[in-house]
Structure formats: C-alpha cells, structure tokens
N, C-alpha and C positions, 0 to 999 in steps of 0.2 A: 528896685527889683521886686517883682512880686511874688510872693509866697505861695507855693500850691497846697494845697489842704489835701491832708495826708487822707486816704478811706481803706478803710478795714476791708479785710478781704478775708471772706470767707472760707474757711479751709474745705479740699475739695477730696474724693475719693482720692485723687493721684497722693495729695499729701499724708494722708494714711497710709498709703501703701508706701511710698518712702521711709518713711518713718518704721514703719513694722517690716523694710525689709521683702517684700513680696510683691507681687503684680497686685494691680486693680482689679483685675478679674476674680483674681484671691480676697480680696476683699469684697466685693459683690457676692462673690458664695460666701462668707462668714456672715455678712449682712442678713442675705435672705435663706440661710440656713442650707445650702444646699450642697450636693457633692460629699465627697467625704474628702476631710481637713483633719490633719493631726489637732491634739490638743494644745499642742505648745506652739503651732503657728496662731490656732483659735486666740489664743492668750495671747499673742504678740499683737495681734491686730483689734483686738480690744483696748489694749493696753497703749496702741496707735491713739484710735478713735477718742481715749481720755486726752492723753496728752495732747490734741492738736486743737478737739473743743469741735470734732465733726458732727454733724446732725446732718441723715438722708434728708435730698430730695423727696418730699411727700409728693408733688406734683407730678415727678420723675416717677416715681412708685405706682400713681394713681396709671398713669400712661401703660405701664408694664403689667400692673395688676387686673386692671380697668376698675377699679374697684378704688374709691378713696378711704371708706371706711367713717366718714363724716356726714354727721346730722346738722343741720342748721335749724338753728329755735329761735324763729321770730314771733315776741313777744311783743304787749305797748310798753310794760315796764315791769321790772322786777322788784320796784319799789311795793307795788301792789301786792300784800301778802298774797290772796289766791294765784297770783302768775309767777309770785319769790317762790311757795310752794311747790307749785305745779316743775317747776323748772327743775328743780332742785330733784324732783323721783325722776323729773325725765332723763337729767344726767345721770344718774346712780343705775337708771335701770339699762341706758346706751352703755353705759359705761362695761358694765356687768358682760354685754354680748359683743364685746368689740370692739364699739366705735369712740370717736370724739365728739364733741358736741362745740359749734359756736353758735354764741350767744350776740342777739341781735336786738338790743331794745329798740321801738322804732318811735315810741312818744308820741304812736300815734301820728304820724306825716305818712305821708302817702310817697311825697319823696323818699323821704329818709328811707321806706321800706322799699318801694322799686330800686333805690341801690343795695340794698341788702341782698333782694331777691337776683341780681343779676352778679352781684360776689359770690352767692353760693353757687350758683349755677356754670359761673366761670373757673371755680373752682373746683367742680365734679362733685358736688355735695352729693351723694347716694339717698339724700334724701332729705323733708322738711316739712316742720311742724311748725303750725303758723299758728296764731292767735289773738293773732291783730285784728282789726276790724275793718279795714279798709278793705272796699268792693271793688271801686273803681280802676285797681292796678290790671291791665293786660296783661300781662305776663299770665295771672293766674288762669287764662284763656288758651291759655299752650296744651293740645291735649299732650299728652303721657306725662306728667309735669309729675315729679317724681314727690308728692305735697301729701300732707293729711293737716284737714284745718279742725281746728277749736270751737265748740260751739259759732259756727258761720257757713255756713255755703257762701262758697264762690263760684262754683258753676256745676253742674247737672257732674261733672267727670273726675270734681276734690273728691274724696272720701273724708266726712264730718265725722266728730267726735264730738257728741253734746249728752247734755245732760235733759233731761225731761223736767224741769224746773215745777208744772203745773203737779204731775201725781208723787216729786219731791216732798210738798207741800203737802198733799192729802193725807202722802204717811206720816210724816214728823206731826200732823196735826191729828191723825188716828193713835198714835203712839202716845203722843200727851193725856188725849183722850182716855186713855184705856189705865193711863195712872194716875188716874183721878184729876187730871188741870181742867178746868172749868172756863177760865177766862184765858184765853188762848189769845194772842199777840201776836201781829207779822209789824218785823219793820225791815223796809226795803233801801 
C-alpha cells in the first residue's frame, strides 16, 4: 500500500478568523487598518495571526494596492566589495521609505539575469536597479520598464547612474597635489 506524503498547508485568513472568533472580513480590516474595531477584538485577531503562523498574501496585497512596495537589485556579485557595498546603502536607504529589496546576483550570465529580470517583473517589483553589465537582454528594450541602471546604459529610455571616473581622477590627483604628494600613483 502506498503512502501519501503528507504537505503542509498553509494557514489561510479563514483560519484566523476561526480561531479569533470573528469573520474574515474582520480580519481583513485588522490587517489593513481599516474601519473601526474595538481593541479587544484587534487583540484577538492578533493573537489569531500568532497562533496559526498567518503571513498575508503579498501578491494578493500588490493586486489590491497596486503597489508591491519591492525593489529588485540586480547585481553580478556581492562578493565584489564595491557591489557588497553599494547594496548594503541601497537596502538601508529602501528600507527607510518602505519598501523591500530582493537581491539578485546574476555572476554575470545573461541567462541567469533575463530570469531575474522576468521574476521581478512577474512579481510587480515597483521597481529596479540593475548593475550588471550585460547589454544584450531584451527586456531592457521594454519602454516604461520601471529600471535605473549603474554605470551602463542600456537604451536611450534607462535612466543611468554613473560616475564620471576621468575628472574622479583629476581631483583625488589635484587634492594629492595640493598636499604636497609629488609622485602620484594610479593603479587600476
């Protein structure tokens, strides 16, 4: 006789609302803050939400809000201190106004990033900072493409964020200057 293999099943608003005693809909306004709810139902249905281990649909959320509230940050690697860095202010500073941030190393593949770029986009990302290097994906060909790229253009319609590397150079090399370094050094 064959054994079926048991799957976890996710608890659902209805089972909140059992559990705390109250409609669904009563949980849907405790959720997104809405109506007025005594305090002691509020507590029950919190006190629901613990005990069952509920976590909203975000996707369900995104549909209702239109709004996901998520950044995707495709990078080639966060091994790379400058892109471990760079990542690191850009979550703290998403984080600060709202949103969430996934994080998408793509090691440099062109594949590996055309599936990234079409998870976040599947997903309602409200937006994306890219920093890859790879030119040849189509997608980035989409106009309204909701994208800001990293030192790269990918088409006339990204909005870039780069650095001017040549008059970088001129000042740190005027600023040595000016405190006496003589024998000035680039190594790239």
């Amino acid at each position: 006789m064959a054994r079926r293999k048991a799957t976890l099943r996710r608890p659902t608003l209805d089972d909140v609302a059992r559990s705390a005693g109250v409609s669904a809909t009563t949980v849907s306004r405790v959720l997104n803050n809405r109506g007025s709810l005594s305090d002691k139902t509020i507590s029950r249905v919190h006190a629901a939400i613990q005990e069952t281990g509920y976590h909203p649909n975000e996707s369900a959320r995104t549909l209702w809000g239109k709004q996901s509230r998520l950044i995707g940050l495709i990078f080639p690697t966060t091994q790379n201190p400058f892109y471990g860095d760079m990542v690191y202010e850009l979550e703290r500073e998403l984080y600060v106004r709202g949103y969430k941030c996934l994080l998408c190393n793509s090691s440099n593949d062109s594949a590996q990033e055309r599936q990234f770029l079409d998870l976040l986009l599947a997903n309602q990302a409200d937006g994306m900072i890219v920093g890859s290097h790879n030119t040849d994906i189509q997608t980035y060909q989409q106009p309204n493409l909701p994208l800001v790229a990293i030192d790269r253009i990918t088409t006339r319609s990204i909005p870039v964020v780069s650095s001017d590397n040549h008059q970088g150079g001129r000042l740190a090399t005027e600023a040595l200057w000016k405190h006496g370094a003589r024998r000035i050094g680039h190594i790239n």
